[in-house]
KOLMI-493577 format. One record per residue (C-alpha): residue in three letters; y, x, z. Coordinates in steps of 0.1 Angstrom, whole numbers, plus 5000, padded with zeros to 4 digits. Layout:
N
ALAYXZ;...
// end
This chain:
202
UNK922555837842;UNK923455787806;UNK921855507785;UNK921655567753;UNK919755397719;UNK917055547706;UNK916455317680;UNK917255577649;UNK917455357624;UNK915655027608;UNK914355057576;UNK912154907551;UNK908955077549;UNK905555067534;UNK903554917559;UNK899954927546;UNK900555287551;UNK900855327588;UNK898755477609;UNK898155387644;UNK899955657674;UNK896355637691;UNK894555887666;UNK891155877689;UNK888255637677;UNK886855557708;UNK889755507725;UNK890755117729;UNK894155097738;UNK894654707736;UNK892354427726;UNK893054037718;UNK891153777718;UNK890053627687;UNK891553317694;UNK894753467700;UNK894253707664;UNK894153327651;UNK897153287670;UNK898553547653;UNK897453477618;UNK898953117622;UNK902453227633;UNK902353437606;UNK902153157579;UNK904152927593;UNK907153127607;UNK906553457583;UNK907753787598;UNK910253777623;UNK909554107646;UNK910054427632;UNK907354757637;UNK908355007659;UNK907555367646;UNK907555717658;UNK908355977626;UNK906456297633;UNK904756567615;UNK905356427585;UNK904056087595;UNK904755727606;UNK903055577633;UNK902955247652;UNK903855227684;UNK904154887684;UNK903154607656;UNK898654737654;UNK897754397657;UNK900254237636;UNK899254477608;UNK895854357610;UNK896054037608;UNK898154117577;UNK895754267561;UNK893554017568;UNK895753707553;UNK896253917527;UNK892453967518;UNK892353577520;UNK894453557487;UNK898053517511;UNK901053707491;UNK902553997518;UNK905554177511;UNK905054547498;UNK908054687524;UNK908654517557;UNK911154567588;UNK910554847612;UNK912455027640;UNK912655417644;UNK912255527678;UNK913555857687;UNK910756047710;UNK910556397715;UNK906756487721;UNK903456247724;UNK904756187761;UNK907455977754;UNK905855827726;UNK903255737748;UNK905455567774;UNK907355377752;UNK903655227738;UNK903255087774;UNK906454987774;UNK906054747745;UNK903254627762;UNK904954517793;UNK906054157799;UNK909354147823;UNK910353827822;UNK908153447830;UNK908953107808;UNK909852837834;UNK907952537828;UNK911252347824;UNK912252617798;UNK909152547779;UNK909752197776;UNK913152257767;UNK912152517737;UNK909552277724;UNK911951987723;UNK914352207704;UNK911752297680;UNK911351947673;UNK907652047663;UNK904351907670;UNK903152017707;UNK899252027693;UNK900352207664;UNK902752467683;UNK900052537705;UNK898152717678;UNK900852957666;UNK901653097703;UNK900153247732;UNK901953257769;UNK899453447793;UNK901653287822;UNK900752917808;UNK897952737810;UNK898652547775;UNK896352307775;UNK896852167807;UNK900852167804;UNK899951947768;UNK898051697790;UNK900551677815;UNK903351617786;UNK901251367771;UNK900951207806;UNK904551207812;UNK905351057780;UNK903050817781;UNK904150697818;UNK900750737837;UNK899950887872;UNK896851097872;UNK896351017909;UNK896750607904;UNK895150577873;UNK892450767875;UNK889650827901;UNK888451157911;UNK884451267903;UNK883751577917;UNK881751767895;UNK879252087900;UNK879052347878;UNK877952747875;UNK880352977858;UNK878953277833;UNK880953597830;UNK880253707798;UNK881754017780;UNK882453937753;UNK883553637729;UNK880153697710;UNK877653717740;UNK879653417753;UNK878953207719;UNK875453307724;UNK874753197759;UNK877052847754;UNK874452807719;UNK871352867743;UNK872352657771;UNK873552387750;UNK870352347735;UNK868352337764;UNK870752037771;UNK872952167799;UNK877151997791;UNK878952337784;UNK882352387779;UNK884252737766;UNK886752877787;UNK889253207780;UNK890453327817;
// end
C-alpha cells in the first residue's frame, strides 16, 4: 500500500468565510464545554494561532473539517474588541467525495497518543510558566489537572499527604445534570437551601 500526502497545499485564506463540512442544523457533530471554549479563548491570546484549518475545496466552496471551534471562539474575541487577522493558515485536504471527507473529520477528532505524567512535568518546566496560569490555556482529557497541580505543589513544598494530614471521610450525593446550565441551576438551589456544593466536569 502506497502512502501518499494529501495535504494539497497550505494557504492563506479568509477565514470568516468558512463554512462548516456538517451542512445539517440539527446535527451536533462535537460539543465543548464552556470551560474548555474559555480554554480555548485564553490560548488564543496568550499563544496567538499556532494550528492551521484543515479544509475540503468542493463545489465551489471551503469547508472545515477541522478548526469549528477555533473559528468561534475567534469570532467571539474578536466581538470583544481583540484585533484577528483577515487571512490565517489552513491546510487543503485532498478528498474525493463527502465519504472521505467525512472520515478524515473523525480522524481529526481522534487522540492516539497519552501525555505521561513525567512528560507533563517535564513540558511545564520547560515552559518556565506559571502552573495556575497554564492550567487555564490547556485541556488534557487524560489529566486530571487540578489534582496533578496539588500534587506539584505538594512535592515542592516537601509534605506527605498521608503524614501530614488525617483522613475525614466525607458523604456526599452526586447529580447528573445535562447540561452546564441545568447544573448552575441545581448547585444555585441547593446552595441556598444551605447544602456545601462543589462543581465538578467528568
Amino acid at each position: 500500500m502506497n502512502i501518499t500526502d494529501r495535504i494539497l497545499k497550505t494557504e492563506k485564506i479568509a477565514w470568516r468565510e468558512l463554512e462548516w463540512f456538517i451542512i445539517e442544523k440539527n446535527v451536533e457533530v462535537k460539543e465543548i464545554l464552556q470551560s474548555n471554549f474559555d480554554k480555548l479563548k485564553k490560548s488564543l491570546l496568550e499563544n496567538s494561532v499556532i494550528q492551521t484549518f484543515a479544509v475540503w475545496e468542493h463545489d465551489g466552496k471551503i469547508v472545515i473539517l477541522d478548526g469549528r471551534e477555533k473559528q468561534k471562539a475567534l469570532q467571539e474575541l474578536e466581538n470583544e474588541g481583540h484585533t484577528i487577522p483577515d487571512i490565517l493558515s489552513a491546510n487543503f485536504i485532498e478528498c474525493k467525495n463527502t465519504a472521505e471527507a467525512a472520515k478524515v473529520v473523525l480522524l481529526y477528532s481522534s487522540i492516539y497518543a497519552k501525555l505521561t505524567e513525567e512528560g507533563l512535568s517535564y513540558l511545564i518546566a520547560l515552559t518556565q510558566t506559571d502552573l495556575n496560569k497554564l492550567i487555564k490555556e490547556i485541556e488534557l482529557p487524560s489529566f486530571n489537572l487540578s489534582k496533578f497541580v496539588e500534587k506539584q505543589l505538594t512535592e515542592e513544598n516537601g509534605i506527605s499527604p498521608l503524614k501530614e494530614f488525617n483522613y475525614t471521610p466525607q458523604y456526599g450525593v452526586i447529580v447528573l445534570c445535562e447540561d452546564e446550565e441545568k447544573q448552575k441551576i441545581i448547585y444555585e438551589k441547593l446552595s441556598g437551601q444551605g447544602y456545601s456544593c462543589r462543581v465538578v466536569v467528568t
